[in-house]
N, CA, C and O atoms as CSV, one atom per row, in Angstrom:
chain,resi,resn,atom,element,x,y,z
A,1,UNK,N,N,12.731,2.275,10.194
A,1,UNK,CA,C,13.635,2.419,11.317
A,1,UNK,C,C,15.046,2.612,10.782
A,1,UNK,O,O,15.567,1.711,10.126
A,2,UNK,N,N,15.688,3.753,11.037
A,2,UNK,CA,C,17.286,3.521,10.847
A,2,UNK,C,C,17.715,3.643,12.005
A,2,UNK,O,O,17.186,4.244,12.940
A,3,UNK,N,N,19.048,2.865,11.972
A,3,UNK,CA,C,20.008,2.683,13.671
A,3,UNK,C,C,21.065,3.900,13.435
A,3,UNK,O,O,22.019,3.927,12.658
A,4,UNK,N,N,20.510,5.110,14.528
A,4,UNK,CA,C,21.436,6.523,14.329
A,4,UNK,C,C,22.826,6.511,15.318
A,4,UNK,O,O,23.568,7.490,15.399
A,5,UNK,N,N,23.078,5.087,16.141
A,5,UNK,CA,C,24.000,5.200,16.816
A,5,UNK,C,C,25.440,4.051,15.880
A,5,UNK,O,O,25.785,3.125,16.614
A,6,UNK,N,N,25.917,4.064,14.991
A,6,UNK,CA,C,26.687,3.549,14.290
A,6,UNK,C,C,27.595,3.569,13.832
A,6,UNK,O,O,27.658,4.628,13.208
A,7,UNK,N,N,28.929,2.718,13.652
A,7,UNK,CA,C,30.237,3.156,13.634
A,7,UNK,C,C,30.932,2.199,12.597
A,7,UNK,O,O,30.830,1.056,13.044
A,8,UNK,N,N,31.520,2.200,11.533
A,8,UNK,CA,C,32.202,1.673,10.335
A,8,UNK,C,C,33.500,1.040,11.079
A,8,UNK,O,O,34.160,1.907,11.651
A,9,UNK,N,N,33.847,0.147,11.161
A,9,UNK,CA,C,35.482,-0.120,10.950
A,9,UNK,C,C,35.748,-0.652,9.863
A,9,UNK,O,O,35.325,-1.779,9.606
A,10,UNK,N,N,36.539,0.084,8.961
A,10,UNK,CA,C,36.849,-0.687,7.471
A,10,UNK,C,C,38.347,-1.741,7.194
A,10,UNK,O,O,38.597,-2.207,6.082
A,11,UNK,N,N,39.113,-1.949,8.263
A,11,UNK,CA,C,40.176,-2.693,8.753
A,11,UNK,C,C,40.218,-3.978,9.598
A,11,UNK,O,O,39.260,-4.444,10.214
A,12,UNK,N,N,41.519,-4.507,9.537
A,12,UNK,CA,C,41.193,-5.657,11.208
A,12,UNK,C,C,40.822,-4.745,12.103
A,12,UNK,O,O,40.816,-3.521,11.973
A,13,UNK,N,N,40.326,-5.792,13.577
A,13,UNK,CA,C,40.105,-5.281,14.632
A,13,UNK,C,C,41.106,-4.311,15.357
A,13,UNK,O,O,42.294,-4.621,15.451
A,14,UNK,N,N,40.594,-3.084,15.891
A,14,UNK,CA,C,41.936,-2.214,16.443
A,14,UNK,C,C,41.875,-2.834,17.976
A,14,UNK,O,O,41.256,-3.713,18.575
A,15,UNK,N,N,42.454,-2.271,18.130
A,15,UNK,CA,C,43.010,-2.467,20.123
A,15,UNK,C,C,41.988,-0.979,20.446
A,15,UNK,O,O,42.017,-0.054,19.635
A,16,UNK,N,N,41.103,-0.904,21.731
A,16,UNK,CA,C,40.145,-0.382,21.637
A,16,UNK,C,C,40.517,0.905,23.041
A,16,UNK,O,O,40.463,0.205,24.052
A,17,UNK,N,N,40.729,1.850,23.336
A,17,UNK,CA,C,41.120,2.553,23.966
A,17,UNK,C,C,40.008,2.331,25.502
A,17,UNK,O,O,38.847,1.927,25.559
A,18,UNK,N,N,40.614,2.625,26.214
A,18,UNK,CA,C,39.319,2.706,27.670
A,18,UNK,C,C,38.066,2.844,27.578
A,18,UNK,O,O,38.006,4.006,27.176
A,19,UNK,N,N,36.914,2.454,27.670
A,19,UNK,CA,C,35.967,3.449,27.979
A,19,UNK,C,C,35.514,3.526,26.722
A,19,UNK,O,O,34.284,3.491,26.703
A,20,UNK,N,N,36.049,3.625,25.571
A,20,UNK,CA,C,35.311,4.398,24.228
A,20,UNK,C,C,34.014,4.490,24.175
A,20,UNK,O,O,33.436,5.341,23.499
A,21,UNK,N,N,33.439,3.625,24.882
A,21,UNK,CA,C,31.932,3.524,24.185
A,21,UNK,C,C,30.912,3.486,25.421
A,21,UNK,O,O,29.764,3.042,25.415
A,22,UNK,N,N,31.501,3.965,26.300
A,22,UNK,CA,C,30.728,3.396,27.538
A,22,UNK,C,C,29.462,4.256,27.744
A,22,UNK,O,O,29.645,5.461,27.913
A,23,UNK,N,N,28.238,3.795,27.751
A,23,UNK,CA,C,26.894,4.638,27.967
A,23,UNK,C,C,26.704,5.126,26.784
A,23,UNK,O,O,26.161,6.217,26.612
A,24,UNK,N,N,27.116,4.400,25.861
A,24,UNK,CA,C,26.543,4.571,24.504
A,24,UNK,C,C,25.821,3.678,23.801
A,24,UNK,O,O,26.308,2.556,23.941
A,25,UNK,N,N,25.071,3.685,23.251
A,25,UNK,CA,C,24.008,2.754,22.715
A,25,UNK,C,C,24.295,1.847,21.011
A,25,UNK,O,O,23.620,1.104,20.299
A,26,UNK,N,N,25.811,2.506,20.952
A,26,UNK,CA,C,26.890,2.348,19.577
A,26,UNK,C,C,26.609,0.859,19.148
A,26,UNK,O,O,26.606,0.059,20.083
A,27,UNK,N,N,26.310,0.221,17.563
A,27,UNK,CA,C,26.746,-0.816,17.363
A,27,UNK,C,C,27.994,-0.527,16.694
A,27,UNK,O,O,28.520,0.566,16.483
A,28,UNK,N,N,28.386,-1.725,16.390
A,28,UNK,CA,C,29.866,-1.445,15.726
A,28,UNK,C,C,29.548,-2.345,14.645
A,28,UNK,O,O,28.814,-3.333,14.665
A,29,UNK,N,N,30.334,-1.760,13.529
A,29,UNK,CA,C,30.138,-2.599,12.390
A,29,UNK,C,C,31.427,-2.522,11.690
A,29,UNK,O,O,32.153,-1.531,11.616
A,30,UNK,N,N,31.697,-4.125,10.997
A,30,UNK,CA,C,33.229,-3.685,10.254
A,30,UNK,C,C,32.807,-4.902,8.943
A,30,UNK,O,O,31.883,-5.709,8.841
A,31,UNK,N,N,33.932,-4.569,8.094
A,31,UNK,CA,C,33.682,-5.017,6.941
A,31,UNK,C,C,34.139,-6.908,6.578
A,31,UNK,O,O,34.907,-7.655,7.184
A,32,UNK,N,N,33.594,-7.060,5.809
A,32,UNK,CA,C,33.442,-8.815,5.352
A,32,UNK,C,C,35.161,-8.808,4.936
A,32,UNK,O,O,35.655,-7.900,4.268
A,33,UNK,N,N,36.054,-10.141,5.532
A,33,UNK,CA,C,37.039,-10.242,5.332
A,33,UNK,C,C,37.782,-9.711,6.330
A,33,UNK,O,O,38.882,-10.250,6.208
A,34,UNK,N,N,37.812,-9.076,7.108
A,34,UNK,CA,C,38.831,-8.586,8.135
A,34,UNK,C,C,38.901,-9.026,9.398
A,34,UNK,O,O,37.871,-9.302,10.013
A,35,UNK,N,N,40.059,-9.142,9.917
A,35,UNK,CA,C,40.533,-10.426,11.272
A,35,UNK,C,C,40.209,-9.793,12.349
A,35,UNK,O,O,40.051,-8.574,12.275
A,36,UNK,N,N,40.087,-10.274,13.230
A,36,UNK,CA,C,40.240,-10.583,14.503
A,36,UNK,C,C,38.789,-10.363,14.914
A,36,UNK,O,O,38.448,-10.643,16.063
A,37,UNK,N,N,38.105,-9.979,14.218
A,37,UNK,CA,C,36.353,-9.477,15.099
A,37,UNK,C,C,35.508,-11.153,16.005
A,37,UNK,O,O,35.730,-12.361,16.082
A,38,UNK,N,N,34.648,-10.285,16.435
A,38,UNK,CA,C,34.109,-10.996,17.576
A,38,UNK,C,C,32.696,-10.716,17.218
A,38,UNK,O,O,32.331,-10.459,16.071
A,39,UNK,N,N,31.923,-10.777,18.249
A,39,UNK,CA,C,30.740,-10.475,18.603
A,39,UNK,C,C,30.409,-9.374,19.018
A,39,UNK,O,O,29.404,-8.761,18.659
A,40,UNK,N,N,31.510,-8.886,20.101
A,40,UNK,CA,C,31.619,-7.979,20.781
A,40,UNK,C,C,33.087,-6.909,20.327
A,40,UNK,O,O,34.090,-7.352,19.767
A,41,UNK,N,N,32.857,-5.275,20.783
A,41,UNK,CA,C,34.130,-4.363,20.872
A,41,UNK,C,C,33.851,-3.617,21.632
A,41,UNK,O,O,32.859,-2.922,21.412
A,42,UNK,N,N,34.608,-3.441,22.854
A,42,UNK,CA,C,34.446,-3.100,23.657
A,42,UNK,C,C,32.909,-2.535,24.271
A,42,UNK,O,O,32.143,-1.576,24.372
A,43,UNK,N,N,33.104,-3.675,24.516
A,43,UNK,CA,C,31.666,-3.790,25.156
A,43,UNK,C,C,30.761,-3.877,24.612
A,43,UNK,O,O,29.803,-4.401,25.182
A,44,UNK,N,N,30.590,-3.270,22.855
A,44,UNK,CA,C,29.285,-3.102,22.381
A,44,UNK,C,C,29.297,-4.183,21.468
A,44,UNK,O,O,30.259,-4.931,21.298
A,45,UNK,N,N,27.664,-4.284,20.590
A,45,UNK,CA,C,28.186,-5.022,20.054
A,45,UNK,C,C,28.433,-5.322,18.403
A,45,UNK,O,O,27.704,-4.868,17.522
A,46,UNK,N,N,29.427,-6.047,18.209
A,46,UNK,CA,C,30.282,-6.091,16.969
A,46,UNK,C,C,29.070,-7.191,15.572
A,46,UNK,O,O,28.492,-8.278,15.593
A,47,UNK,N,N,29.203,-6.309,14.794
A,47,UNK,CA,C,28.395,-6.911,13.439
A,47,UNK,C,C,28.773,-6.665,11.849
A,47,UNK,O,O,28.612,-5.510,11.454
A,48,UNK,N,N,29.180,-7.477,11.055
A,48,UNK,CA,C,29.934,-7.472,9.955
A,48,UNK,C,C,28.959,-6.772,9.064
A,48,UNK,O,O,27.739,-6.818,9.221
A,49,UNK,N,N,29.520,-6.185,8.212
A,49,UNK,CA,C,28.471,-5.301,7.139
A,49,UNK,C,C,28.387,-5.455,5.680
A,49,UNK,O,O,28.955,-4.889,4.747
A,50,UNK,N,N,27.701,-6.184,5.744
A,50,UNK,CA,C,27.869,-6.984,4.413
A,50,UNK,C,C,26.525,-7.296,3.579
A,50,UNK,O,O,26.121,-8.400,3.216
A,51,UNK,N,N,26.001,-6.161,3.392
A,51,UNK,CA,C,24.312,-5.811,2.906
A,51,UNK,C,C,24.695,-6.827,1.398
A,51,UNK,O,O,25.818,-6.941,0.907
A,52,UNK,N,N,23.558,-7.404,0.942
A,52,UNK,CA,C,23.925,-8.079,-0.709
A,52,UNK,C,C,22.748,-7.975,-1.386
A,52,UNK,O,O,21.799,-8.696,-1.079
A,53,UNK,N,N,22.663,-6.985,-2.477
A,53,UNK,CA,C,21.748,-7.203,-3.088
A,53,UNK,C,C,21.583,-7.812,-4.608
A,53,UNK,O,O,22.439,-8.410,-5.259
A,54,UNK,N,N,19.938,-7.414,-5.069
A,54,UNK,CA,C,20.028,-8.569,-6.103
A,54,UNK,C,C,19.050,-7.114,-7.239
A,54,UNK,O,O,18.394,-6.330,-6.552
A,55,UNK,N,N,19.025,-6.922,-8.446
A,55,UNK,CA,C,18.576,-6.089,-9.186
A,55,UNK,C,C,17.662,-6.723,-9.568
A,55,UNK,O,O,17.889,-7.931,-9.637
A,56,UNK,N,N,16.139,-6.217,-10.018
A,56,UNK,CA,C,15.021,-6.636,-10.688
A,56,UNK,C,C,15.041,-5.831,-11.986
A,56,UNK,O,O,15.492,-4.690,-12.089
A,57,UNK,N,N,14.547,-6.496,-12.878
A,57,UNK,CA,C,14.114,-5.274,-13.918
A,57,UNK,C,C,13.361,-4.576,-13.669
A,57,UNK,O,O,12.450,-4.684,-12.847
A,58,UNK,N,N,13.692,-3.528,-14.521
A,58,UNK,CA,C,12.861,-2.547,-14.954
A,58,UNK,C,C,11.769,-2.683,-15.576
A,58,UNK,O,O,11.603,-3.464,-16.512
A,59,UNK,N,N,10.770,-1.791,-15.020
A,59,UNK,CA,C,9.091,-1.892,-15.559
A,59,UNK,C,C,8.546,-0.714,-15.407
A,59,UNK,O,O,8.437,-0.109,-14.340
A,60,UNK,N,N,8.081,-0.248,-16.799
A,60,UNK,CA,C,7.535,1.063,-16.916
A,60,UNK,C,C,8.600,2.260,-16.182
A,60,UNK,O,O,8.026,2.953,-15.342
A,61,UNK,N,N,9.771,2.510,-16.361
A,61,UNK,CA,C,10.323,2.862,-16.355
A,61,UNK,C,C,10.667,3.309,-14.725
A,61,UNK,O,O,10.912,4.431,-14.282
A,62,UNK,N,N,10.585,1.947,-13.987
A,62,UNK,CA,C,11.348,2.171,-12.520
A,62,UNK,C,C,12.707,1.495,-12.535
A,62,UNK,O,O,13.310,1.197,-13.566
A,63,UNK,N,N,12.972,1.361,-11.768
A,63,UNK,CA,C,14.460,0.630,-11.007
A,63,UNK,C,C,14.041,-0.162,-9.758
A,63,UNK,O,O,13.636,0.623,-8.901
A,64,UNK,N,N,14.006,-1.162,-9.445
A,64,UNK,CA,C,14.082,-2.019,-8.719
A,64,UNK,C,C,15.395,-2.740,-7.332
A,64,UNK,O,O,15.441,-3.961,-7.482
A,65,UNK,N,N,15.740,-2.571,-6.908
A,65,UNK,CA,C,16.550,-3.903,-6.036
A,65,UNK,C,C,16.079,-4.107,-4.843
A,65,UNK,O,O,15.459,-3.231,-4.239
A,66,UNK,N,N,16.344,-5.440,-4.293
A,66,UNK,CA,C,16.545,-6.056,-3.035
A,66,UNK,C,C,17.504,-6.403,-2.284
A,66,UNK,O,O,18.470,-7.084,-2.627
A,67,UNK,N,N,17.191,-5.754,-0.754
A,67,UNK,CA,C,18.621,-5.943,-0.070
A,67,UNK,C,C,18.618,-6.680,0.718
A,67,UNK,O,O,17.662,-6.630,1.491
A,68,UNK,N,N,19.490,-7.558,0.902
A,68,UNK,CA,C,19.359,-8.483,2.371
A,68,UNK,C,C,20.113,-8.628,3.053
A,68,UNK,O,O,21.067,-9.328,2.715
A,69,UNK,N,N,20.075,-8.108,4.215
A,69,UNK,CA,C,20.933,-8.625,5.584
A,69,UNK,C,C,21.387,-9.840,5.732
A,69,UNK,O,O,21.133,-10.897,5.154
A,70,UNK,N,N,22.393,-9.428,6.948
A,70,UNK,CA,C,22.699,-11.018,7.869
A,70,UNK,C,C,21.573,-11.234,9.196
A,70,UNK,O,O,20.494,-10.729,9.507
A,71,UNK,N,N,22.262,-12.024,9.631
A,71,UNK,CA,C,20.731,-12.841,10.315
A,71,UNK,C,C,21.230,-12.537,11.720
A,71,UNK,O,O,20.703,-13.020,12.723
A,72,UNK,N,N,22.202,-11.766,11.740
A,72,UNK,CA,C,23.011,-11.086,13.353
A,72,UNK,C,C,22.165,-10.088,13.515
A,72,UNK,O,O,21.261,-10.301,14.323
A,73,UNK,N,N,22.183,-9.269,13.097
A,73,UNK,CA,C,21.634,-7.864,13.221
A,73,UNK,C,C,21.002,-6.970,12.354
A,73,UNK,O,O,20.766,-7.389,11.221
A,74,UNK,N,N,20.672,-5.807,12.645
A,74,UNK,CA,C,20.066,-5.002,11.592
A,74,UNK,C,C,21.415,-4.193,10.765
A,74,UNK,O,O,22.468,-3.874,11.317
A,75,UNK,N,N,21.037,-3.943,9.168
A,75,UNK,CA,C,22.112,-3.137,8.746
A,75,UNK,C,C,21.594,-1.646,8.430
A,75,UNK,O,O,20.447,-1.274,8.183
A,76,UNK,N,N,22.522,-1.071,8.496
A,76,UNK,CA,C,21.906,-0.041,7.989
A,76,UNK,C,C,22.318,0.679,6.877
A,76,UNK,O,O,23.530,0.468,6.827
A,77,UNK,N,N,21.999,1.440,5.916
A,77,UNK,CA,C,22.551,1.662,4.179
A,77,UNK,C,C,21.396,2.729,3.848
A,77,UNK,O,O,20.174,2.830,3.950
A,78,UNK,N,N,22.720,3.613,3.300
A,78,UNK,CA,C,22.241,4.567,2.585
A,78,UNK,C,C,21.974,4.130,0.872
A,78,UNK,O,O,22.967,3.538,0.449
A,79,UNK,N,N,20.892,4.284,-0.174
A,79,UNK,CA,C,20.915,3.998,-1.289
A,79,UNK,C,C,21.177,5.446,-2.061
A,79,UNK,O,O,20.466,6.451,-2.069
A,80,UNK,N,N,22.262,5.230,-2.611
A,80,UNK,CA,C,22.424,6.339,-3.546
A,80,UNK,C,C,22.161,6.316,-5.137
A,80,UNK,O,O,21.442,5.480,-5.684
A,81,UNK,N,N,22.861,7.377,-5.817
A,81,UNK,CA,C,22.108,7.467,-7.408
A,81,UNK,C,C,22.903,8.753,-7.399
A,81,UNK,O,O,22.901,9.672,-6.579
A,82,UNK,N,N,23.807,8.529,-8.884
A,82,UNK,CA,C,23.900,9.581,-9.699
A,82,UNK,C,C,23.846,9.775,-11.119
A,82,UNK,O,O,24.401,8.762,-11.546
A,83,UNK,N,N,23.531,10.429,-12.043
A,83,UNK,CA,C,23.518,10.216,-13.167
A,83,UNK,C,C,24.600,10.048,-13.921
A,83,UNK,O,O,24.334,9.614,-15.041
A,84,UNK,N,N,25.833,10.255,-13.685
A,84,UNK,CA,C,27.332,10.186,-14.309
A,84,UNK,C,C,28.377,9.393,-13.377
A,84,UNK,O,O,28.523,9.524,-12.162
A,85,UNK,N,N,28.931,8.707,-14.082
A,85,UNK,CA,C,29.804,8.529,-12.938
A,85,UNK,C,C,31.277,9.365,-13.555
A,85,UNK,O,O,32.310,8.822,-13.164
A,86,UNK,N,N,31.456,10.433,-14.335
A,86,UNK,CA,C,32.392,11.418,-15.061
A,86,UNK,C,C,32.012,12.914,-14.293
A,86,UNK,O,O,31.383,13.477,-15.189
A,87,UNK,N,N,32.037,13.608,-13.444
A,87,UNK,CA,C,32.567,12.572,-12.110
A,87,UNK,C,C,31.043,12.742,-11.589
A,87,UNK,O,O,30.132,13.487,-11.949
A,88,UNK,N,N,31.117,12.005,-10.853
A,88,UNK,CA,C,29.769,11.288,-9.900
A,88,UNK,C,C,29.473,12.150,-9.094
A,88,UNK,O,O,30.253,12.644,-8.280
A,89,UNK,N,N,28.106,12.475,-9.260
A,89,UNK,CA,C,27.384,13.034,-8.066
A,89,UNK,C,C,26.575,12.315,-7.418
A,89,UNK,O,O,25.754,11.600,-7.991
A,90,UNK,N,N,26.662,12.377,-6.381
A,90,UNK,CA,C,26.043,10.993,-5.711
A,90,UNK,C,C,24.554,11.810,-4.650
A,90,UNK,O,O,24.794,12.845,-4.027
A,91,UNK,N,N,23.189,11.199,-4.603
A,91,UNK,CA,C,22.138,11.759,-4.328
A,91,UNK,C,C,21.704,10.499,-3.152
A,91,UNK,O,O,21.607,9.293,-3.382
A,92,UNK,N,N,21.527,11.087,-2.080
A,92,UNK,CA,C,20.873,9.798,-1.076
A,92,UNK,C,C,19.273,9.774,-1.114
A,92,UNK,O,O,18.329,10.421,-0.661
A,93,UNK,N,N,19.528,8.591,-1.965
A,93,UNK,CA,C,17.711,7.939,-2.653
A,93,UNK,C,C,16.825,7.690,-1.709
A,93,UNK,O,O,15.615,7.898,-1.785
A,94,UNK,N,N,17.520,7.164,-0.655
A,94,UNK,CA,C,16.479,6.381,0.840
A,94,UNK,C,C,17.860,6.143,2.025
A,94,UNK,O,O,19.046,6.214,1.704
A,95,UNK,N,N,17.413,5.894,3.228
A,95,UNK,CA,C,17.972,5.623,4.264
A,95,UNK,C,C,17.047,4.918,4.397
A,95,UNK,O,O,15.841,5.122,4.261
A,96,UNK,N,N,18.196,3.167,4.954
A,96,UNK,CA,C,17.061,2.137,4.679
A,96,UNK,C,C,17.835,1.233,6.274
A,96,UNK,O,O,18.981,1.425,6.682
A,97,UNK,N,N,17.165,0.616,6.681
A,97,UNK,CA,C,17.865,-0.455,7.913
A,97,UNK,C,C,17.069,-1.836,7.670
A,97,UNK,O,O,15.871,-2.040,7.868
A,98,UNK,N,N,18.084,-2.768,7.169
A,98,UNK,CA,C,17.766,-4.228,6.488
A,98,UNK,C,C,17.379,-4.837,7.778
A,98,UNK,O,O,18.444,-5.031,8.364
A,99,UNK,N,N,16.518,-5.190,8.434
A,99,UNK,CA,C,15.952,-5.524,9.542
A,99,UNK,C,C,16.925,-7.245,9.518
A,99,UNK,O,O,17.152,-7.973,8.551
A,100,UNK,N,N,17.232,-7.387,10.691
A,100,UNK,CA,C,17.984,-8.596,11.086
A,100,UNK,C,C,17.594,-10.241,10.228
A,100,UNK,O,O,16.719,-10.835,10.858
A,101,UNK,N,N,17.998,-10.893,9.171
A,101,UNK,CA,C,17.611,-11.773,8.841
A,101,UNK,C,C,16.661,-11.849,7.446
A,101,UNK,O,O,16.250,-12.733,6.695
A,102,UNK,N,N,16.560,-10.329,7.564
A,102,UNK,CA,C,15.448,-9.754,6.380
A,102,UNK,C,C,15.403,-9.431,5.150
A,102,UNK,O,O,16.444,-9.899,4.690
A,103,UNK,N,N,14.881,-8.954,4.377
A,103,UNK,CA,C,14.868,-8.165,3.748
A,103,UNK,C,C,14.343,-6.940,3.243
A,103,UNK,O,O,13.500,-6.413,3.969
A,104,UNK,N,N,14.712,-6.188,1.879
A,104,UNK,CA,C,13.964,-4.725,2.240
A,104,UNK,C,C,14.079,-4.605,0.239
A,104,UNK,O,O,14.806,-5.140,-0.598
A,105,UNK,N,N,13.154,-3.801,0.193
A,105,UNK,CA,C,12.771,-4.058,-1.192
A,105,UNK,C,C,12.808,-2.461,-1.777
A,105,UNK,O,O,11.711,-1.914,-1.668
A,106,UNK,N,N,13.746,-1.715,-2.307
A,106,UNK,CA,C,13.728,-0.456,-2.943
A,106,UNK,C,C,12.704,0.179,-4.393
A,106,UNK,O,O,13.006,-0.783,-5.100
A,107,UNK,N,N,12.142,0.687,-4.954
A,107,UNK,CA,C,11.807,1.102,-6.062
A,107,UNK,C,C,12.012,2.425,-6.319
A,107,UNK,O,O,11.376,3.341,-5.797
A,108,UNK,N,N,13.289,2.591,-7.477
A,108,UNK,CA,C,13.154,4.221,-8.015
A,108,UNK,C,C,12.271,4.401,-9.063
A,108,UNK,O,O,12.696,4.091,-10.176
A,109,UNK,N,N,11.026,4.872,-8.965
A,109,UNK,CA,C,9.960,5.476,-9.680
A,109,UNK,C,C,10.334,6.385,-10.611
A,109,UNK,O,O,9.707,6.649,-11.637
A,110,UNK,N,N,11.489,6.929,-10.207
A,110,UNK,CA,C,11.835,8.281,-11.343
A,110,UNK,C,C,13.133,7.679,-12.221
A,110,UNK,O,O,13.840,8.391,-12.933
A,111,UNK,N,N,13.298,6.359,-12.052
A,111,UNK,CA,C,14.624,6.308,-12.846
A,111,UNK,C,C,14.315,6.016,-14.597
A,111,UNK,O,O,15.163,5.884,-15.479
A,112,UNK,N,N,12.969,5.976,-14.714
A,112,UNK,CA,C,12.810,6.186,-16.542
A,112,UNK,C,C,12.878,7.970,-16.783
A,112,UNK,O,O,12.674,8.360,-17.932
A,113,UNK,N,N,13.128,8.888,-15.825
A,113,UNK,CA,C,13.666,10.156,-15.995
A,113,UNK,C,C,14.672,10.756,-16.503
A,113,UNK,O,O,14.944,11.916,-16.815
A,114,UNK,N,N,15.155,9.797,-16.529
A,114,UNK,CA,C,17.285,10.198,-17.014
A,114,UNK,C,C,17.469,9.259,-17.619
A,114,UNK,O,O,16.985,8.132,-17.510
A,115,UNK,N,N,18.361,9.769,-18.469
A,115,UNK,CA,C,19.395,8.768,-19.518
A,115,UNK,C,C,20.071,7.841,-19.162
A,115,UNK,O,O,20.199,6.845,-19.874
A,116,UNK,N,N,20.551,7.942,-18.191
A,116,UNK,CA,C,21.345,6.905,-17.192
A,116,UNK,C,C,21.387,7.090,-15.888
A,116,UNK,O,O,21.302,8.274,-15.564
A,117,UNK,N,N,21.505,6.219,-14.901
A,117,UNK,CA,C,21.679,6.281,-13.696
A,117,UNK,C,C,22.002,5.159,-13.369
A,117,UNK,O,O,21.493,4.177,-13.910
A,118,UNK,N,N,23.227,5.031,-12.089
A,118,UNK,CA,C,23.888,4.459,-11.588
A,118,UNK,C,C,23.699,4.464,-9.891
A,118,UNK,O,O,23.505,5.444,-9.172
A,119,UNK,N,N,23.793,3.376,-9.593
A,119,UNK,CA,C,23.437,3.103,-8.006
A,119,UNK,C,C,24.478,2.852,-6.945
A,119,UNK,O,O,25.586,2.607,-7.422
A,120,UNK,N,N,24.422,2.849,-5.875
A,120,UNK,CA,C,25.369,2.105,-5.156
A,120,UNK,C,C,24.752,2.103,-3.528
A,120,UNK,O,O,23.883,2.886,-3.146
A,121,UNK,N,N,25.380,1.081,-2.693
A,121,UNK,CA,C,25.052,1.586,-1.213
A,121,UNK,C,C,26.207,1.341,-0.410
A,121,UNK,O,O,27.057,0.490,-0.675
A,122,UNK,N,N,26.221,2.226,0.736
A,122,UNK,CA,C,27.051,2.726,1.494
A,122,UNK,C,C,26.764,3.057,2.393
A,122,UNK,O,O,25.636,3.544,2.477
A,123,UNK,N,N,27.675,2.981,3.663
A,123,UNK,CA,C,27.139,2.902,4.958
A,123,UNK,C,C,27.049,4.357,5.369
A,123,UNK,O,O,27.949,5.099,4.974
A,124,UNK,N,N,26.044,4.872,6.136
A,124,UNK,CA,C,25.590,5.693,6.974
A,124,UNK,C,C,26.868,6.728,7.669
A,124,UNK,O,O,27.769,6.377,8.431
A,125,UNK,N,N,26.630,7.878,7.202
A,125,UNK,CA,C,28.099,8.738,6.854
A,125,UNK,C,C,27.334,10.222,7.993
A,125,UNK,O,O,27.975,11.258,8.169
């Protein structure tokens, strides 16, 4: 399952214009550390985004991690991968939604393929 109705705030809470969201099915999501959030923004509702994962080793030449949500809601995260970060090309590995409270378990099968590779996740763009 990924949640296709989704919106980043990477700041404090803004002051929210009329209407913005009305008959929309939008969660809102903003980042760990920033003031004024609630539960709710205008009208919809408000959830901090703060996916944390944990790396497994490598075996037979995969890549491993685990991601885990908060226990509010579902998150949703893109897993990326590039082989350089001089400069970085970045490849979306999976589109993943950390189910509320949960967790979610990745394996790159092809990462004994390359010399190096580098990971990261990032919200739904």
């Amino acid at each position: 399952m990924f949640i296709p109705h989704c919106v980043l705030f990477t700041g404090d809470k803004p002051t929210p214009g009329t209407d913005v969201f009305v008959n929309t099915s939008t969660t809102i999501y903003y980042l760990p550390g920033r003031a004024n959030w609630g539960t709710t923004f205008a009208g919809r509702p408000a959830v901090c985004w703060n996916p944390v994962f944990s790396a497994a080793s490598p075996a037979s030449g995969a890549f491993a991690l685990t991601l885990t949500g908060n226990a509010i809601a579902a998150l949703p995260v893109y897993l990326e991968a590039s082989d350089s970060l001089t400069p970085p090309d970045w490849s979306i590995l999976d589109r993943i939604t950390i189910p509320a409270g949960g967790t979610v378990t990745f394996t790159d099968d092809d990462a004994g393929l390359f010399p190096s590779r580098f990971y990261r996740i990032t919200f739904p763009r």
